[in-house]
Each structure stands twice: as C-alpha cells, then as structure tokens.
KOLMARPA-885268 format. One record per residue (C-alpha): chain; residue number from 1; residue in one letter; x negated, y, z. Coordinates in nm, 4 decimals, padded with zeros to 6 digits, m for minus. Layout:
! residues N
{unit:A; pos:NUM; code:A; east:X; north:Y; up:Z}
...
! end
This chain:
! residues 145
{unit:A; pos:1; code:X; east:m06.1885; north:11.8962; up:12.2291}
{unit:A; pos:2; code:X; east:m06.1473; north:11.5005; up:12.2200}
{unit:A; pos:3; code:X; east:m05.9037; north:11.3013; up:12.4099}
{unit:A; pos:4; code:X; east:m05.9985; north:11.1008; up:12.7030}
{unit:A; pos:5; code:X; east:m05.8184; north:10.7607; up:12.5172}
{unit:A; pos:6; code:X; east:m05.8752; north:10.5853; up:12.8778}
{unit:A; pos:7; code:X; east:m05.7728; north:10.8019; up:13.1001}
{unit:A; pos:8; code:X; east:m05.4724; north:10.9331; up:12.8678}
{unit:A; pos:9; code:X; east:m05.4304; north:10.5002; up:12.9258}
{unit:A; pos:10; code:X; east:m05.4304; north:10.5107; up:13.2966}
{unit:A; pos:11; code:X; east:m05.2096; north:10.8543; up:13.3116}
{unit:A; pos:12; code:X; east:m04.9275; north:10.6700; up:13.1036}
{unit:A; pos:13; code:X; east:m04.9452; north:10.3671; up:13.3347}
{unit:A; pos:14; code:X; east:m04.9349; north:10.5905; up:13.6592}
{unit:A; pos:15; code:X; east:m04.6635; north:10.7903; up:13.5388}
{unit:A; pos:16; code:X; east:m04.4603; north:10.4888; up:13.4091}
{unit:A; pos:17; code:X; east:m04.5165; north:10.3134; up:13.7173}
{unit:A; pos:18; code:X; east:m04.3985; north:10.6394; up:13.9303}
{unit:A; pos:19; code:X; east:m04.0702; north:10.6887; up:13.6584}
{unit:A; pos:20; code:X; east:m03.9859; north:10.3551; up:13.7502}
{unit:A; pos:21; code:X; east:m04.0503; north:10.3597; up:14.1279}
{unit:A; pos:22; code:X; east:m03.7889; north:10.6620; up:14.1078}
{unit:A; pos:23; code:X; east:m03.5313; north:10.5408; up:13.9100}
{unit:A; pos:24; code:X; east:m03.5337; north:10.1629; up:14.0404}
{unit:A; pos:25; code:X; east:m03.5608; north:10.2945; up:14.4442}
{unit:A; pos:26; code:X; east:m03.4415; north:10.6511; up:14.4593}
{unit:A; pos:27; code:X; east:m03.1969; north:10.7494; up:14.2553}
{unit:A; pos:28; code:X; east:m02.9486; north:10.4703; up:14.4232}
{unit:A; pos:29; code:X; east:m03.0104; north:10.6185; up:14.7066}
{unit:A; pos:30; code:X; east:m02.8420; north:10.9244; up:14.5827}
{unit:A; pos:31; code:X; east:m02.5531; north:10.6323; up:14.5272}
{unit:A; pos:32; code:X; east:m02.6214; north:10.6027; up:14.1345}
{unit:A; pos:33; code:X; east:m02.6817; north:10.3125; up:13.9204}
{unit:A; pos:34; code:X; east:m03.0540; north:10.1933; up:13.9065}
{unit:A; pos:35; code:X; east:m03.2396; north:10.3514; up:13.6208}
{unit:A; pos:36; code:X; east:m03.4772; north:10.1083; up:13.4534}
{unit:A; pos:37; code:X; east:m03.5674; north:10.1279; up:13.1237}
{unit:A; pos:38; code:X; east:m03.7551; north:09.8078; up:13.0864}
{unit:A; pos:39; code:X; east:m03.4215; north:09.6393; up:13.1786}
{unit:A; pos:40; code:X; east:m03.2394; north:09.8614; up:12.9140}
{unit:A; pos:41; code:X; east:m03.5367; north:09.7607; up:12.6653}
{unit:A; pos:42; code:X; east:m03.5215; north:09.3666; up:12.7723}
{unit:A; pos:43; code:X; east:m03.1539; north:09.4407; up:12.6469}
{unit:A; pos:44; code:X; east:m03.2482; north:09.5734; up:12.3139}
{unit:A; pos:45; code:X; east:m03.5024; north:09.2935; up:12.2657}
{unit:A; pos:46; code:X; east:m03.2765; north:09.0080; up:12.2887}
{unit:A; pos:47; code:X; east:m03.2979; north:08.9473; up:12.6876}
{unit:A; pos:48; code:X; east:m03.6828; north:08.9384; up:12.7123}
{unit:A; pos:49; code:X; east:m03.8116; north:09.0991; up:13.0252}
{unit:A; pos:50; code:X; east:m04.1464; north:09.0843; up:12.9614}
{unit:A; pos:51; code:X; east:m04.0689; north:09.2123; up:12.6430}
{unit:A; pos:52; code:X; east:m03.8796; north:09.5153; up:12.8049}
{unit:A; pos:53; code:X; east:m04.1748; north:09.5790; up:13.0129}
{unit:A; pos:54; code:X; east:m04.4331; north:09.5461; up:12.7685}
{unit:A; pos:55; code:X; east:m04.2467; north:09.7855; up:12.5846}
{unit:A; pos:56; code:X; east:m04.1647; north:09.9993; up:12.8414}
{unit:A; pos:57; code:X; east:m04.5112; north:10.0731; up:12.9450}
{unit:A; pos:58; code:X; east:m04.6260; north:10.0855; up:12.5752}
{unit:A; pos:59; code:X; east:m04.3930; north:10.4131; up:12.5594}
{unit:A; pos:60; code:X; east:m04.5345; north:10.5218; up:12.8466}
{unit:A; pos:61; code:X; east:m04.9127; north:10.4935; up:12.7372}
{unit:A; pos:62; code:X; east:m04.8459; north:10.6372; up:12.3889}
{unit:A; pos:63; code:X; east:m04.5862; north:10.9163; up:12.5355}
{unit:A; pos:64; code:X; east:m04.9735; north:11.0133; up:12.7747}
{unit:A; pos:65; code:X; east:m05.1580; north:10.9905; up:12.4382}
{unit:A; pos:66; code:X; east:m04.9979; north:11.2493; up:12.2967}
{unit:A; pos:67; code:X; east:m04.9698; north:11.4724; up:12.6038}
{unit:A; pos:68; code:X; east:m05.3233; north:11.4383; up:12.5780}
{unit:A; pos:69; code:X; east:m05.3537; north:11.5418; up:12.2266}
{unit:A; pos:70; code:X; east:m05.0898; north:11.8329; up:12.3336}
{unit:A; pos:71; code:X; east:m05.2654; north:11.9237; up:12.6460}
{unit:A; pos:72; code:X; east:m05.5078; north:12.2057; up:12.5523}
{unit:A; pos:73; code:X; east:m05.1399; north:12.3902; up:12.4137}
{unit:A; pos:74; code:X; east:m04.9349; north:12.3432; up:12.6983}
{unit:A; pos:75; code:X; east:m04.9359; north:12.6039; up:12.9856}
{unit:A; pos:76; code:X; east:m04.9655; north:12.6079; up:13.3752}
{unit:A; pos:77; code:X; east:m05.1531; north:12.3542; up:13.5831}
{unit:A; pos:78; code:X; east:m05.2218; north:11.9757; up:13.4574}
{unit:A; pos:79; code:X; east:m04.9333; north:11.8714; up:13.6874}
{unit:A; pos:80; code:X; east:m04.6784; north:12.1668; up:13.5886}
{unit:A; pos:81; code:X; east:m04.7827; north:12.1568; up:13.2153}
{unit:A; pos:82; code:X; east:m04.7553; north:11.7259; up:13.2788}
{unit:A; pos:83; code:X; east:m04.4098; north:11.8042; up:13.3750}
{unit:A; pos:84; code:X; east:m04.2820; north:12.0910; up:13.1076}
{unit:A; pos:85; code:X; east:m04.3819; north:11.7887; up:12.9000}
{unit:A; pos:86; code:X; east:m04.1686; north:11.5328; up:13.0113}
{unit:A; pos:87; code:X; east:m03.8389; north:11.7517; up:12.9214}
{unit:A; pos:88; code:X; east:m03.9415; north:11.6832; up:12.5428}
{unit:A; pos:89; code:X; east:m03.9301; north:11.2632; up:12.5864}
{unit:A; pos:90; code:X; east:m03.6434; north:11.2649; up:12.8218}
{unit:A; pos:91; code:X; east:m03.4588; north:11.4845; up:12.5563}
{unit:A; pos:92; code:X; east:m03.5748; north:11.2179; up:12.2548}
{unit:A; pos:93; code:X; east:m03.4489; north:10.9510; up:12.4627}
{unit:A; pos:94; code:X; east:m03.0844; north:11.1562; up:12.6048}
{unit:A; pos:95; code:X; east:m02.9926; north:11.2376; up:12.2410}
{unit:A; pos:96; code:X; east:m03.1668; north:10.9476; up:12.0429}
{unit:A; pos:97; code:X; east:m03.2737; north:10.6562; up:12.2050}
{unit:A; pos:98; code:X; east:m02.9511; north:10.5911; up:12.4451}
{unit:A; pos:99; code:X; east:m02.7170; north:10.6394; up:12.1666}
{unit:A; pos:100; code:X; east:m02.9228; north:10.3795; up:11.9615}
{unit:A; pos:101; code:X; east:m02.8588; north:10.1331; up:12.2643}
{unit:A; pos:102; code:X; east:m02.4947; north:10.1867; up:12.2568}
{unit:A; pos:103; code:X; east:m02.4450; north:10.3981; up:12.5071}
{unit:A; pos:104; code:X; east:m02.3318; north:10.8007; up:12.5055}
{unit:A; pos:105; code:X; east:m02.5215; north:11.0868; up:12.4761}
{unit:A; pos:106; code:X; east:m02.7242; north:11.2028; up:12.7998}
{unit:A; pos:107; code:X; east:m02.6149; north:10.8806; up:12.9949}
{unit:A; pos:108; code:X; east:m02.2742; north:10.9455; up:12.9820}
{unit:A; pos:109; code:X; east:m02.2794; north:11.1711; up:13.3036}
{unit:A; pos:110; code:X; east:m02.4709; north:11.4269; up:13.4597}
{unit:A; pos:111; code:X; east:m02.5724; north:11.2634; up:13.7456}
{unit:A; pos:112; code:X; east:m02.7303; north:11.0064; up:13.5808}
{unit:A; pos:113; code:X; east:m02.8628; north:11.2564; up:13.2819}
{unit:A; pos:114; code:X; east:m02.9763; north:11.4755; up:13.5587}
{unit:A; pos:115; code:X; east:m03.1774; north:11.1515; up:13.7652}
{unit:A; pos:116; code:X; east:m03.2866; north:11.0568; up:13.4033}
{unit:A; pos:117; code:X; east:m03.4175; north:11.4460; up:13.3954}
{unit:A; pos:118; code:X; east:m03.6194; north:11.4125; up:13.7369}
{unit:A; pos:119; code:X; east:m03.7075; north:11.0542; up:13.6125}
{unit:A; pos:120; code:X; east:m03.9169; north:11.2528; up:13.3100}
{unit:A; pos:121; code:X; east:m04.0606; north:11.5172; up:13.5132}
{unit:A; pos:122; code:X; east:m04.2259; north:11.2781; up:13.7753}
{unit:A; pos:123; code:X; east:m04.3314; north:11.1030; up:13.4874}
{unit:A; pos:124; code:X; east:m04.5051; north:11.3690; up:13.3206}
{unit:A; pos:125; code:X; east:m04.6544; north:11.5278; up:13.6243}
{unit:A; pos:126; code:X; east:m04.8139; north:11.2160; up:13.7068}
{unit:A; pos:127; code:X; east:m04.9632; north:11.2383; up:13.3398}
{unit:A; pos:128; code:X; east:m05.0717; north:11.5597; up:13.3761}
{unit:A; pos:129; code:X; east:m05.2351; north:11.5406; up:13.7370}
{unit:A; pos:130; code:X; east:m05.4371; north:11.2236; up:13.6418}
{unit:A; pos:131; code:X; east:m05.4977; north:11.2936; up:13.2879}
{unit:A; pos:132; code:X; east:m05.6184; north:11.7144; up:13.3683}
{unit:A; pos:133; code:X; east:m05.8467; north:11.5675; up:13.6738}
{unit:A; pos:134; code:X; east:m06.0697; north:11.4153; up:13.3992}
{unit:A; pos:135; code:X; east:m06.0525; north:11.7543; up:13.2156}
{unit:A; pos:136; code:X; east:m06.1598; north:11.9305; up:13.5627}
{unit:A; pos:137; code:X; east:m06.4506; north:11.6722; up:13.6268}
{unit:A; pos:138; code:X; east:m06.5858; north:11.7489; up:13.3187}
{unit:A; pos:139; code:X; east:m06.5669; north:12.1042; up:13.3282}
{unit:A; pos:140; code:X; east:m06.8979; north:12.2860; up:13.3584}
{unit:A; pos:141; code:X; east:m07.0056; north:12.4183; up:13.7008}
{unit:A; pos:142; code:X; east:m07.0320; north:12.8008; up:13.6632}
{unit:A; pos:143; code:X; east:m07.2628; north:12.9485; up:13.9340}
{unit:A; pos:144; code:X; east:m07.1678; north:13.2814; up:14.0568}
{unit:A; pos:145; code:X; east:m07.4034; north:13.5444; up:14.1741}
! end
C-alpha cells in the first residue's frame, strides 16, 4: 500500500493546528501554563517566531508522514490507532526533546506532562481521522447479496 503524501500533509497540519488550539486555549483553563511548542521552538531558534512555527508544523507534517507509513500496523479505528500513536512522539519529546531545551524530564510536573499527554493524543487522533478517511474513500465497495 502507498502513502497518501497529501493527505498524510493535511492530517499533520489539522492535528498540529488542534495540539495547539489545546494547549494555547485549554489547558489554562485547567489553570496551567500555556503549552506552545512553536514558542518553545522560537526559543531554541534564537527568538524567531516564524521560525518556531515553521518548525513546529514541519514536526507535525513529518510526525503524519510516518503515521502514515505506520498506519496499515497500528490497531483500532483511524482515530483510536491516530491516537495510540501520539503516545510514541509525546514520549520522544517528554524524555528527549524537553531535556534538550533545558528543561526537566516530562515537563517538570505531571500536570503539565499529563496536558502535554492529552496535547499528543488530540494530535494524533486528528491524524488518524483525516488521514484513515482517505483510506475509507478509497476502499472498494463490496456488494452484498
């Protein structure tokens, strides 16, 4: 099976955007700290936001690419399977990417490592809800007798 390279596009860009949406608007709701990453990544790039947000949804593009690449492999429902998916980058970024930044291992709380958790798992069930619609449009119609 090949990967859908555009949609796999579009399904990192929703997801991103609904990661975001969730960590800039709901989590301080909870009364947490804002999560956003491209702010975090502007930080790591010498102060450039539109570097931080170029980069920002560049991991989120090539995080889709290989959850479609992974897809066929991963079980339940494109949305469920989307979201057993985003424990592996939230993981990558709790134990490797935050410490690289300077700050401590799975955000230094659980709160936060827990938001960063729910964060992932929106993010990947977006993935997997856009990106497995183009797998069910494609799928052959079976007629039943």
């Amino acid at each position: 099976m090949s990967i859908r390279v555009g949609r796999a596009v579009l399904a990192g860009i929703g997801g991103t955007i609904a990661m975001t949406a969730f960590g800039v608007w709901v989590v301080p709701l909870a009364g947490l700290s804002p999560m956003n990453p491209a702010n975090m990544l502007a930080g790591a790039m010498g102060g450039s936001m539109f570097m931080g947000w170029m980069g920002h949804f560049s991991i989120g593009i090539v995080l889709a690419l290989i959850y479609a690449a992974l897809e066929p492999g991963i079980p339940g429902s494109p949305p469920v399977g989307g979201a057993l998916y985003g424990v592996a980058p939230w993981l990558l970024a709790q134990v490797v990417v935050i410490p690289m930044m300077g700050m401590p291992l799975f955000s230094g709380s659980v709160p936060m490592a827990g938001a960063s958790l729910l964060g992932h798992l929106i993010y990947g069930g977006v993935v997997g809800m856009i990106y497995g619609r183009a797998l069910r449009e494609e799928a052959p119609v079976v007629a039943t007798a």
